[in-house]
C-alpha positions as CSV (number, residue, x, y, z in Angstrom):
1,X,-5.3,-15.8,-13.2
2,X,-2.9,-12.5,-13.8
3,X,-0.7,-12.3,-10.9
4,X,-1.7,-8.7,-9.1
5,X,0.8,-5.9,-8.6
6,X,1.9,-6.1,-5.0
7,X,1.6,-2.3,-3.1
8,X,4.4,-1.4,-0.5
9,X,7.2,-3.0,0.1
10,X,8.4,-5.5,3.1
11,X,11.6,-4.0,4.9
12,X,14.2,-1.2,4.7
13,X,17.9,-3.0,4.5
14,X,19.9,0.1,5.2
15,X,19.6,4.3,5.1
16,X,22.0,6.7,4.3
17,X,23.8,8.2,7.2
18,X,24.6,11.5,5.3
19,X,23.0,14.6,7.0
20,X,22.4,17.2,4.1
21,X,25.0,19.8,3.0
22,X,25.2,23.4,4.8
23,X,23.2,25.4,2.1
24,X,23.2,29.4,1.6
25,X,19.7,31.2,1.8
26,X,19.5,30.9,-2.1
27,X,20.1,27.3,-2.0
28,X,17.5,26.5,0.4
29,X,14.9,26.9,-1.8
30,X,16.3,23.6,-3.9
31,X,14.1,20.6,-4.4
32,X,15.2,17.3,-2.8
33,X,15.7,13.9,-4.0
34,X,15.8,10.1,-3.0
35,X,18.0,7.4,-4.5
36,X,18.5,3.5,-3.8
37,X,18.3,-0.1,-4.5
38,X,15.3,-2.9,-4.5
39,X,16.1,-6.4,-3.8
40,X,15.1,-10.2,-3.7
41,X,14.2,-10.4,0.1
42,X,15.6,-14.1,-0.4
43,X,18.3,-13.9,-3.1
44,X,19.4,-10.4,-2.7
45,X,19.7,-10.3,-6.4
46,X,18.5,-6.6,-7.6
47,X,15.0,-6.1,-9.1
48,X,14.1,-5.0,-12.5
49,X,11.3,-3.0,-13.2
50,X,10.0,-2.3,-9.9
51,X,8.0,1.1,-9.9
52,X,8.6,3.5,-6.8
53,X,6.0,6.5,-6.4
54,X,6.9,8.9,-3.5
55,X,3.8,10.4,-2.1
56,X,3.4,13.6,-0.3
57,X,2.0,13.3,3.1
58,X,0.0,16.4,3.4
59,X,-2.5,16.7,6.5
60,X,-5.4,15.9,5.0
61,X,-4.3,14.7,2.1
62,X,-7.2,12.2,0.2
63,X,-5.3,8.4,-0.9
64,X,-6.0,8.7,-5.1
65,X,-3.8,11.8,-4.4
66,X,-0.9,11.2,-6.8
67,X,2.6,10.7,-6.2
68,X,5.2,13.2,-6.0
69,X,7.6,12.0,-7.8
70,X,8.5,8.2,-9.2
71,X,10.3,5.7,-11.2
72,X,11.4,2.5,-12.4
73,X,14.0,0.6,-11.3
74,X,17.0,-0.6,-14.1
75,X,18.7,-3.7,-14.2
76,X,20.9,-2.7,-11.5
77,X,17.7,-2.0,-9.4
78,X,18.2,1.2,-9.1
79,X,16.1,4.2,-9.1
80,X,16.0,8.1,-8.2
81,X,13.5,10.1,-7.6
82,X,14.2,14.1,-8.0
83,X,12.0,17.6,-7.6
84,X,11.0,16.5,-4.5
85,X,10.0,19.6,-2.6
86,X,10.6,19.9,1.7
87,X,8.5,18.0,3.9
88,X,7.1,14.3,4.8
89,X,6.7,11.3,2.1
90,X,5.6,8.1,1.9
91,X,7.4,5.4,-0.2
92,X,5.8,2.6,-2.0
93,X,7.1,0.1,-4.2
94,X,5.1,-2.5,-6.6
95,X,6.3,-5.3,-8.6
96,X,4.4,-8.4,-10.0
97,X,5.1,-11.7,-8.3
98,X,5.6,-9.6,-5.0
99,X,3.8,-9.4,-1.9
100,X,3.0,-6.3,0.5
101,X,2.8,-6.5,4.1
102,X,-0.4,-7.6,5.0
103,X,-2.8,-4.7,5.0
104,X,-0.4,-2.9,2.7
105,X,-2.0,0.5,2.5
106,X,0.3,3.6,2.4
107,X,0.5,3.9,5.7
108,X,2.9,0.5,6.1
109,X,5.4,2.3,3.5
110,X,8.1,4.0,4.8
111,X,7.6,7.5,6.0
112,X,10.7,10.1,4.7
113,X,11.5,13.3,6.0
114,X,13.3,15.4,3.6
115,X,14.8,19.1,3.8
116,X,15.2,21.3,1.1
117,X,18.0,20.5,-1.4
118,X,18.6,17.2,0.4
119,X,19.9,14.2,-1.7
120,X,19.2,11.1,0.0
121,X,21.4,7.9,-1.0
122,X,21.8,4.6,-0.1
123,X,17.9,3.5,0.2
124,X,17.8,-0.4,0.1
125,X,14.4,-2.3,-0.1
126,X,13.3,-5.9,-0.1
127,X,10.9,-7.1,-1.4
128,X,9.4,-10.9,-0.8
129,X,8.3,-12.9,-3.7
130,X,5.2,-14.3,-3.5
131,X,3.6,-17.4,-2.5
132,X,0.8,-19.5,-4.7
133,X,-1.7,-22.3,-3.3
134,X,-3.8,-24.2,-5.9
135,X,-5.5,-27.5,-6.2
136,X,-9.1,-28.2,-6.6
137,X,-12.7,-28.0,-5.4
138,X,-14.1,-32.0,-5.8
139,X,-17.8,-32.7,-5.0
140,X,-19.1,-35.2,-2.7
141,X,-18.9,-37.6,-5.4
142,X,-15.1,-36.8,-6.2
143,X,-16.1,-34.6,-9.0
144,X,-14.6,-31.3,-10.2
145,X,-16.9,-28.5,-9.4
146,X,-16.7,-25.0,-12.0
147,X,-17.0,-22.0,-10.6
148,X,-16.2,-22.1,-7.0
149,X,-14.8,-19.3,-5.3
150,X,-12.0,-20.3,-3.2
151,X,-10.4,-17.9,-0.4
152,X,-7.3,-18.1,1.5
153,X,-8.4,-16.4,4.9
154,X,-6.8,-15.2,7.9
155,X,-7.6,-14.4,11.7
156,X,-7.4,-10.8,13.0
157,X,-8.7,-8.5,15.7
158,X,-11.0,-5.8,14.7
159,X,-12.1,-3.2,17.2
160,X,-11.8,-6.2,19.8
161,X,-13.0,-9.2,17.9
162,X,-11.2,-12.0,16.4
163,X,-12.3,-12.6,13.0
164,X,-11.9,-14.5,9.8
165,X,-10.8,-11.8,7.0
166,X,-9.7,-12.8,3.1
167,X,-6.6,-12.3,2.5
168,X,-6.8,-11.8,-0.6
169,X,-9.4,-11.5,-3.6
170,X,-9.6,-15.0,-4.1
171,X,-9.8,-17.5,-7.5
172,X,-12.5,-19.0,-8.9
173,X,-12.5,-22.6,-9.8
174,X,-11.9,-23.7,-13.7
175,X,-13.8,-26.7,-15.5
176,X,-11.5,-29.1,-14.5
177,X,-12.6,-27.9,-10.4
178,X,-9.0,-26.8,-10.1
179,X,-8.0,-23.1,-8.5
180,X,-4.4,-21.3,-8.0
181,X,-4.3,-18.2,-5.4
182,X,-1.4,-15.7,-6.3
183,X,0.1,-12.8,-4.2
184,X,-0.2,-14.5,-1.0
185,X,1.9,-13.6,1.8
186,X,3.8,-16.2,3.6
187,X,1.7,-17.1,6.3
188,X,-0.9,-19.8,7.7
189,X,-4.2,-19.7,6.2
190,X,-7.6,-21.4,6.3
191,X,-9.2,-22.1,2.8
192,X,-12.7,-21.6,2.2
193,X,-15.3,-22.4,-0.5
194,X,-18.4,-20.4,-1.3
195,X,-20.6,-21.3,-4.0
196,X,-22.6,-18.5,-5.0
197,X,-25.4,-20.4,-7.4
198,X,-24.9,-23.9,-5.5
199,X,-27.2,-26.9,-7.0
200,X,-30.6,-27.3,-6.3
201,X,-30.2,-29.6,-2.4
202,X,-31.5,-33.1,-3.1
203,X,-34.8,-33.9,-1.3
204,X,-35.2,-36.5,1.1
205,X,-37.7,-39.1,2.3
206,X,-40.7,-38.2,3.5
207,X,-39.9,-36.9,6.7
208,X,-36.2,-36.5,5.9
209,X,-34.3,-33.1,5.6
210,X,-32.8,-31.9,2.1
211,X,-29.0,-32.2,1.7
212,X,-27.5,-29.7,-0.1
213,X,-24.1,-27.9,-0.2
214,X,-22.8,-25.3,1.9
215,X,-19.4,-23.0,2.7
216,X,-16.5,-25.4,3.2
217,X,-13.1,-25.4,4.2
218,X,-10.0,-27.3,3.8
219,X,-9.8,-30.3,3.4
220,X,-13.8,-30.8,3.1
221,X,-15.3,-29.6,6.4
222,X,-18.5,-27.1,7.3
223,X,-17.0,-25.9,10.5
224,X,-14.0,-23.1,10.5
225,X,-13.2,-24.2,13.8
226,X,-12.1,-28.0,12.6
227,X,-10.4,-26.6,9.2
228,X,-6.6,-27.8,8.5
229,X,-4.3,-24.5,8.2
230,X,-2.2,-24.4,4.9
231,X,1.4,-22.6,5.9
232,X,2.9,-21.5,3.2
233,X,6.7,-19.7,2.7
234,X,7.8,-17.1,0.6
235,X,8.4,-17.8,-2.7
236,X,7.0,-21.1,-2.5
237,X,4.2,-22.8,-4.8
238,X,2.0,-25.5,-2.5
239,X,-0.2,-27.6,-4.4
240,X,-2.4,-30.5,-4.0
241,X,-4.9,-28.8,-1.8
242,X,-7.9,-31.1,-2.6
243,X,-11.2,-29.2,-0.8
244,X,-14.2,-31.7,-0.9
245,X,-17.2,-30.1,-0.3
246,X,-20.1,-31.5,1.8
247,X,-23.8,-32.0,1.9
248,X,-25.6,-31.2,5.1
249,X,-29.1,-30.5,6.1
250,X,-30.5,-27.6,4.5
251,X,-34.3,-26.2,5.0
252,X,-35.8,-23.1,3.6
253,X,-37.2,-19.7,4.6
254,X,-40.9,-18.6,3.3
255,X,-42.1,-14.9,3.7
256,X,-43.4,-11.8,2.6
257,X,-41.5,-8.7,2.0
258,X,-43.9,-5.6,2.8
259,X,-44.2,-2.1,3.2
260,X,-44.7,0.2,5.7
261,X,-48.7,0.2,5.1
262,X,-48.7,-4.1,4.6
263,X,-48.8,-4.0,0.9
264,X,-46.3,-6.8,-1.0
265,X,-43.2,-5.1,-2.3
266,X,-42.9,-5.8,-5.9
267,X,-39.4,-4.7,-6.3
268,X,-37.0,-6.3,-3.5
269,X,-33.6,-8.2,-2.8
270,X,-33.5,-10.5,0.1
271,X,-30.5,-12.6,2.0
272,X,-29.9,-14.3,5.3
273,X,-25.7,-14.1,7.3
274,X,-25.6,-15.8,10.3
275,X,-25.9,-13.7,13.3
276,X,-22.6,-14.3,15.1
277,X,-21.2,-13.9,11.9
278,X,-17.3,-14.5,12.1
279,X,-15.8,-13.2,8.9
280,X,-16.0,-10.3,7.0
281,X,-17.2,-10.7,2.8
282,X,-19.6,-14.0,3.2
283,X,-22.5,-12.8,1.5
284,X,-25.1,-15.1,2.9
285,X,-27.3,-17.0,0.4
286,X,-29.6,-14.8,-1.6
287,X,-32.8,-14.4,-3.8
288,X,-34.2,-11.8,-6.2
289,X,-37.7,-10.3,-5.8
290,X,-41.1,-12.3,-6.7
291,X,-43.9,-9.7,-7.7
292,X,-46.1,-10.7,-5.7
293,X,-43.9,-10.1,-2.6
294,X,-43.5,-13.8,-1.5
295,X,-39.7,-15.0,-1.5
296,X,-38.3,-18.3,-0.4
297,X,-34.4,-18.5,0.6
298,X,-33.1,-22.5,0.4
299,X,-30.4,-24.4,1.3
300,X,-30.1,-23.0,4.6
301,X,-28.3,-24.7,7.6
302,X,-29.6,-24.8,10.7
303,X,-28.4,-22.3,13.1
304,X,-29.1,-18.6,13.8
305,X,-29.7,-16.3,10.5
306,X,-30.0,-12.3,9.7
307,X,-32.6,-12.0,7.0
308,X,-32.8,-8.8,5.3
309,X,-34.8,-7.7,2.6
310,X,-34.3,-4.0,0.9
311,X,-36.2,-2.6,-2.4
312,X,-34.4,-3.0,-5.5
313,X,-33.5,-5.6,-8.0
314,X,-29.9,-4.9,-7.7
315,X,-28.8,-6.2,-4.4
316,X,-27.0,-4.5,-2.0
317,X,-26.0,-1.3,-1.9
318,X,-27.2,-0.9,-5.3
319,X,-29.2,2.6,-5.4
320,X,-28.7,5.5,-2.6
321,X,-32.4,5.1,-2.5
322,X,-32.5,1.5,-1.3
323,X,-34.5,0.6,1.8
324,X,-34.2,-2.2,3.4
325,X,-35.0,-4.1,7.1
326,X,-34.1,-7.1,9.0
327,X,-35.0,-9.7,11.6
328,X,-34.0,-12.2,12.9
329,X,-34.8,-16.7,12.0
330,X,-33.9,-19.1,14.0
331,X,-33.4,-22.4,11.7
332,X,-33.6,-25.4,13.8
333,X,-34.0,-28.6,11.7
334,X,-36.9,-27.9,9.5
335,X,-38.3,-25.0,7.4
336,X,-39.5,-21.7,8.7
337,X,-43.0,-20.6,7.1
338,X,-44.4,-17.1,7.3
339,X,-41.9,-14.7,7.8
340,X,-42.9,-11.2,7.2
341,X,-40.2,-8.6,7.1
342,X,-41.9,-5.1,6.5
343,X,-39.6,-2.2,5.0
344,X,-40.5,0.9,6.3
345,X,-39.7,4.5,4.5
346,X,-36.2,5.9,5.5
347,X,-35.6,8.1,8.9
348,X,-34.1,11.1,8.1
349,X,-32.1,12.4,10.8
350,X,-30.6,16.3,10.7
351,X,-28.1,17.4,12.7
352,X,-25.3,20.2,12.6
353,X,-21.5,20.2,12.3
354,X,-19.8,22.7,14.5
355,X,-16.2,24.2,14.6
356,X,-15.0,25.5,17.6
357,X,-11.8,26.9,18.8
358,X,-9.8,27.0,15.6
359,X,-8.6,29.5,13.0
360,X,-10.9,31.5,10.8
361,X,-9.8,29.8,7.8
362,X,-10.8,26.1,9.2
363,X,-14.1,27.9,10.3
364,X,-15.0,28.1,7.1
365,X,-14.5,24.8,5.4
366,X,-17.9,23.4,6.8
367,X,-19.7,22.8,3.0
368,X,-16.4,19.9,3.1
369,X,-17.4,17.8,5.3
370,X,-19.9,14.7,4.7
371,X,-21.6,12.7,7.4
372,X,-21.8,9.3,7.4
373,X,-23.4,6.3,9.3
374,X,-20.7,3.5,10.0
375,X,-22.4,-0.3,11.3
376,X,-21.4,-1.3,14.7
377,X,-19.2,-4.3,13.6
378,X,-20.2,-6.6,10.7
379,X,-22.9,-5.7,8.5
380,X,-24.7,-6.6,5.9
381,X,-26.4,-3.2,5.3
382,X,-28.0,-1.5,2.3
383,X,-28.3,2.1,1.1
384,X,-27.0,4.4,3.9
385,X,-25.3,7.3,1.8
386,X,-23.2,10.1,3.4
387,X,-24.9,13.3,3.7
388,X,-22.6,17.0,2.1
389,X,-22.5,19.1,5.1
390,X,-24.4,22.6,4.3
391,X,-22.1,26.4,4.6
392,X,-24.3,26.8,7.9
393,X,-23.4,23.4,9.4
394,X,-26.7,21.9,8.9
395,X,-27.0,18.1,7.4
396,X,-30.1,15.5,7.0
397,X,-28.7,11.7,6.6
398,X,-31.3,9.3,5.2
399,X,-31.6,6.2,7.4
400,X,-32.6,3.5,4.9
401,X,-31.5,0.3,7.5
402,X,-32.4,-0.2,11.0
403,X,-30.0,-1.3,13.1
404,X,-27.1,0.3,15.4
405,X,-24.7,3.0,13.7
406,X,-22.0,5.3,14.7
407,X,-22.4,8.5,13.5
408,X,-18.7,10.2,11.3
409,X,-17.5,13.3,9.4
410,X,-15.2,14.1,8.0
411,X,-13.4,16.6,5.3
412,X,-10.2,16.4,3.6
413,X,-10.1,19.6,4.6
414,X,-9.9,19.4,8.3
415,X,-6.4,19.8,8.6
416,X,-5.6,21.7,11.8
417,X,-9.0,19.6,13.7
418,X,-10.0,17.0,15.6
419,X,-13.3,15.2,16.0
420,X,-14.4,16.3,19.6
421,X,-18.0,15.2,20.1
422,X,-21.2,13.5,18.9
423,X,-24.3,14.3,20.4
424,X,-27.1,12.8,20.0
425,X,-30.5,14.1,21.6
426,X,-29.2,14.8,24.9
427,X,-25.9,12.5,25.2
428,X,-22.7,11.9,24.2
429,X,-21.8,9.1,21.7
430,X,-18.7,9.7,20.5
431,X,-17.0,6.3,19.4
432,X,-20.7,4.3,20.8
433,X,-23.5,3.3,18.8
434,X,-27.2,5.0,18.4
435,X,-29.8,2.1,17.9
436,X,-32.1,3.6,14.9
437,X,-34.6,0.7,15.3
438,X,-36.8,2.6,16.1
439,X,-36.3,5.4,13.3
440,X,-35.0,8.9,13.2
441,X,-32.9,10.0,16.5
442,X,-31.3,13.3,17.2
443,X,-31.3,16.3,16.7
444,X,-27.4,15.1,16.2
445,X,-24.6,18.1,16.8
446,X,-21.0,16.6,15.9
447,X,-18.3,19.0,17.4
448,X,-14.9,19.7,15.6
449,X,-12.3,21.9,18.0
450,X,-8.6,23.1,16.9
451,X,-7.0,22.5,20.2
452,X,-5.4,19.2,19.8
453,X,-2.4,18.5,21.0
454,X,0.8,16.9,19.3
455,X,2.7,13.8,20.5
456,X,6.4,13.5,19.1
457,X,8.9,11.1,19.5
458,X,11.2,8.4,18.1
459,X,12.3,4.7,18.1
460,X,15.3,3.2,20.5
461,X,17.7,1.3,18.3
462,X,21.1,0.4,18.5
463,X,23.2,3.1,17.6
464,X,24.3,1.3,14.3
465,X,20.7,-0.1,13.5
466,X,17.6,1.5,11.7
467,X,13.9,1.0,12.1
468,X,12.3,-1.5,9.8
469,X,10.1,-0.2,6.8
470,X,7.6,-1.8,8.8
471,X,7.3,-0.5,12.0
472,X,3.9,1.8,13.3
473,X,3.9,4.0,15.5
474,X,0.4,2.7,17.3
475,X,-1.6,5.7,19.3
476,X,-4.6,4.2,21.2
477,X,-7.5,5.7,23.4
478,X,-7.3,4.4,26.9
479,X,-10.9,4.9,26.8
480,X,-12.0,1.0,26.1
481,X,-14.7,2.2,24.0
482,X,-13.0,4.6,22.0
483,X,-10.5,2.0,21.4
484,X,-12.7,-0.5,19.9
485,X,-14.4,2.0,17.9
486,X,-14.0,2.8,14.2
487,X,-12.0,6.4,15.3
488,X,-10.3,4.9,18.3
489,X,-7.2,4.0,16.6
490,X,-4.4,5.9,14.3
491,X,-0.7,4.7,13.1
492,X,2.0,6.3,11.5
493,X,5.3,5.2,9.8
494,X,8.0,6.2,10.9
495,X,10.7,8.0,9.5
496,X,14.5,7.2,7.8
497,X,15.6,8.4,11.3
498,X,12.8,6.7,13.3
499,X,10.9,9.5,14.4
500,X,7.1,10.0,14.3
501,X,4.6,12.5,15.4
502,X,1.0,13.0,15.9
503,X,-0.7,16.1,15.3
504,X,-4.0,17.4,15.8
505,X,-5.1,14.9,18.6
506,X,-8.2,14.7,20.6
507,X,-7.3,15.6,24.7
508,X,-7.3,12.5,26.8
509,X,-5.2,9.4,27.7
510,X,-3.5,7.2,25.1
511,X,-1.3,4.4,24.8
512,X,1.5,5.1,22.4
513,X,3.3,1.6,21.2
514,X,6.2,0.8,18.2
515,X,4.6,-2.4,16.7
516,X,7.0,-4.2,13.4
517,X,6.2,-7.1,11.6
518,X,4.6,-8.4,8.5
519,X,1.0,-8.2,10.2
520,X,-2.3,-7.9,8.1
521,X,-3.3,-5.1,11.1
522,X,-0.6,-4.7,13.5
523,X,-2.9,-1.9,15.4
524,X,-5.1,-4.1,16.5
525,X,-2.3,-7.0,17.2
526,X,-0.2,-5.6,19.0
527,X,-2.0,-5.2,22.1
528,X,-1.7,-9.1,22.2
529,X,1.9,-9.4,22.6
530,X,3.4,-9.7,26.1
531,X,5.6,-6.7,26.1
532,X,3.0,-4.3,25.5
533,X,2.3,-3.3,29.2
534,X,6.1,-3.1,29.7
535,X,6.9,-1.2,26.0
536,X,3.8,0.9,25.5
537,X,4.1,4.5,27.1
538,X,0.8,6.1,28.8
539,X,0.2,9.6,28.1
540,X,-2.2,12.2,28.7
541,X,-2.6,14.4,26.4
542,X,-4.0,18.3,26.8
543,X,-6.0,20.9,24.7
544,X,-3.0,22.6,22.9
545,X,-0.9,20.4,24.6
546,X,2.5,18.8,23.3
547,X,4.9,15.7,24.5
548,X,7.7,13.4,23.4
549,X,8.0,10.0,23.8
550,X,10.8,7.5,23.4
551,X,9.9,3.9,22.5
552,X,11.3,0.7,22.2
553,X,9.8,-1.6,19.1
554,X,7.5,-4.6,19.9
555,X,7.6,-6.9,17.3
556,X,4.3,-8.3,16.4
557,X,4.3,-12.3,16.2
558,X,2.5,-14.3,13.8
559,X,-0.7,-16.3,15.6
């Protein structure tokens, strides 16, 4: 398997301590430009060919934005990037064989703040080689199994929940069973097996349940809970991890997929997750559509299952007109018979976007924005699209999946506003869910107001030290259920002199925390380290309102 190009970068070694030159009026206008060095994180030895893009950091700004400025570093690892014009950057670094910080989006590069005709020197970055795991995926009979996928996966909080997440995209087994995962982080993992077309489960006696294979982990057991851990270092190359995969007691699920008037869909998808599902990505064990709208799902454990069926031959997600419901089967040691799961037309639910209390220009930007429906946690959901936002402020989402959703907009033009309330019917549910079991809800009025306020601030080192690429500036609601919402949370980098600031943010209380480390989500980590409550500054924060903060870094441990 190609090795991927790793995003980002891991730390910042050193900064220049040069302030810009005194410039005339006439040289003010000049562009700006970086320079520096990447290294081995463990040799120190320069690297070739490593490609830099700087990326503006515009408010509002989309991600496929492109850079800047960048470049390519020469056998000296150098590089420089010029024409850079005034204002706030993002550096990001990617080299084959070298990792990113977990959850290496742009927002874990480091943030640069740059004046006009500036020349910054002296940059240093490390970056990590990577790690690799491989061995091989052996049947209960010791025999190499082709086509296995084979994850290396990691726990994490998300909005509140510990959870098993990939770390990676994962490998697929060769004919020989065997399976090598590249670009992994150093780190302790669990490894998992999923076979998407397992073999047919070998009946039993009379009276006796089918064995048949199911998700495994390393070294060849069913349960996460009971998996070894595989620790790997940087740079290092584990083999030998045999996973053995094992036979269980599997039963099956019979039903009918129907419409709303009781009629047999022709046309329909259907798959069963388990309902306290504890991983993102496991895609449940699935079945195509039977004409005559019977279905039957097999080699399923016992235990509790989520069986949804939507319209379409394509699977999930596959069409923006995709319907689909759900309900719940309880497996307990034999097969389930006569499940009906009736798909009923989509709710449409309209609504209106309002602006309030901003500048006329920002008034006027409401054909932007789109309106989506976010699942409340883990979801295996099918066909909600976002809905475009009309000149007058009016929307109408489709509804295609029961279930509970939050309700979001947003605009890449919404620079100067904050997202101030959701109503639905008569109350409020900003950051909660609305249960649409039960079909459309609403009227819905989202509220958008251009009074935020604006939280500045900066790190506390050392005198002689600098912040680490790594380090987030962490603001979180105090408000438990904004904070375990989708919107509770935002994190900014911070800069060459460790500053930071938030703009634009909704009035209430926050938390406001410096987490570093190599974390796969250090925003939702770092409220599990001991020295939050004695490192993390409360604030409360006012319509048009502004304060600084000075914080001292909590480094986020591994767990």
């Amino acid at each position: 398997m190609t090795l991927r190009l790793a995003v980002c970068f891991l730390s910042l070694l050193c900064a220049a301590d040069a302030q810009p030159a005194q410039k005339s009026g006439k040289e003010e206008s000049k562009t700006a430009s970086v320079e520096g060095v990447v290294v081995n994180a463990l040799t120190k030895e320069p690297i070739r060919r490593a490609e830099i893009s700087v990326i503006a950091r515009k408010p509002g700004q989309q991600m496929g934005a492109g850079p800047a400025g960048s470049a390519v570093t020469d056998a000296e690892g150098k590089f420089r990037v010029t024409e850079l014009e005034e204002g706030s950057y993002l550096i990001t670094i990617r080299r084959t064989g070298f990792v990113s910080p977990r959850g290496g989006s742009l927002s874990s590069a480091l943030n640069l703040q740059l004046k006009a005709g500036q020349e910054l020197k002296g940059l240093k970055y490390a970056l990590t080689p990577q790690a690799v795991i491989s061995g091989r995926v052996l049947d209960d009979e010791g025999e190499p199994v082709q086509n296995a996928n084979v994850m290396s996966m990691i726990q994490r909080s998300v909005r509140g929940k510990r959870l098993w997440m990939p770390s990676g995209p994962g490998a697929q087994t060769n004919d020989k069973g065997e399976f090598r995962l590249t670009n992994v982080p150093a780190g302790k993992y669990v490894l998992t097996v999923q076979l998407w077309q397992p073999p047919a489960a070998v009946e039993g006696r009379p009276g006796q349940a089918a064995m048949g294979y199911v998700t495994s982990y390393y070294p060849g057991v069913t349960d996460i809970a009971q998996a070894t851990p595989v620790e790997t270092t940087a740079g290092s190359e584990s083999s030998g991890f045999d996973i053995s995969l094992k036979k269980v007691p599997v039963f099956k699920i019979r039903g009918r997929a129907l419409n709303a008037e009781g009629q047999p869909i022709k046309d329909f998808f259907a798959a069963v997750v388990p309902r306290e599902q504890l991983s993102y990505g496991a895609t449940g064990r699935m079945i195509q559509r039977r004409e005559d709208g019977s279905f039957e799902i097999a080699n399923v454990p016992s235990g509790s299952w989520v069986l949804q069926v939507g319209t379409g031959r394509g699977g999930p997600m596959s069409s923006t007109e995709q319907q689909s419901a759900s309900t719940v089967v309880e497996v307990n040691g034999q097969d389930v018979d006569g499940v009906e799961v009736r798909v009923r037309p989509p709710a449409t639910i309209q609504g209106n976007v309002l602006i309030e209390a901003a500048p006329e220009e920002q008034k006027n930007i409401l054909s932007t924005f789109m309106v989506s429906l976010v699942p409340d946690g883990p979801s295996f959901t099918m066909g909600n699209q976002p809905s475009r936002v009309q000149p007058d402020g009016s929307f109408a989402i489709k509804s295609n999946t029961s279930g509970r959703y939050l309700f979001n907009a947003y605009s890449s033009s919404a620079t100067a506003l904050y997202l101030a309330s959701v109503r639905v019917g008569n109350q409020e549910y900003l950051g909660k869910p609305v249960d649409l079991s039960a079909g459309a809800a609403g009227p819905v009025k989202i509220i958008f107001r251009g009074d935020g306020g604006r939280i500045t601030g900066s790190i506390e080192l050392p005198s002689e030290d600098k912040p680490p690429s790594n380090t987030l500036v962490v603001l979180i609601p105090a408000d438990p259920e904004l904070r375990n919402s989708f919107m509770g949370r935002s994190a900014h980098p911070v800069d060459q002199n460790g500053g930071f600031s938030f703009d634009n943010v909704r009035p209430g209380e926050y938390y406001v925390a410096a987490a570093s480390g190599a974390q796969y989500n250090v925003t939702e980590e770092v409220e599990q380290e001991k020295e939050f409550e004695s490192k993390a500054v409360k604030v409360r924060v006012t319509a048009g309102g502004s304060g600084t903060v000075q914080l001292e870094p909590i480094v986020v441990a591994e767990r």
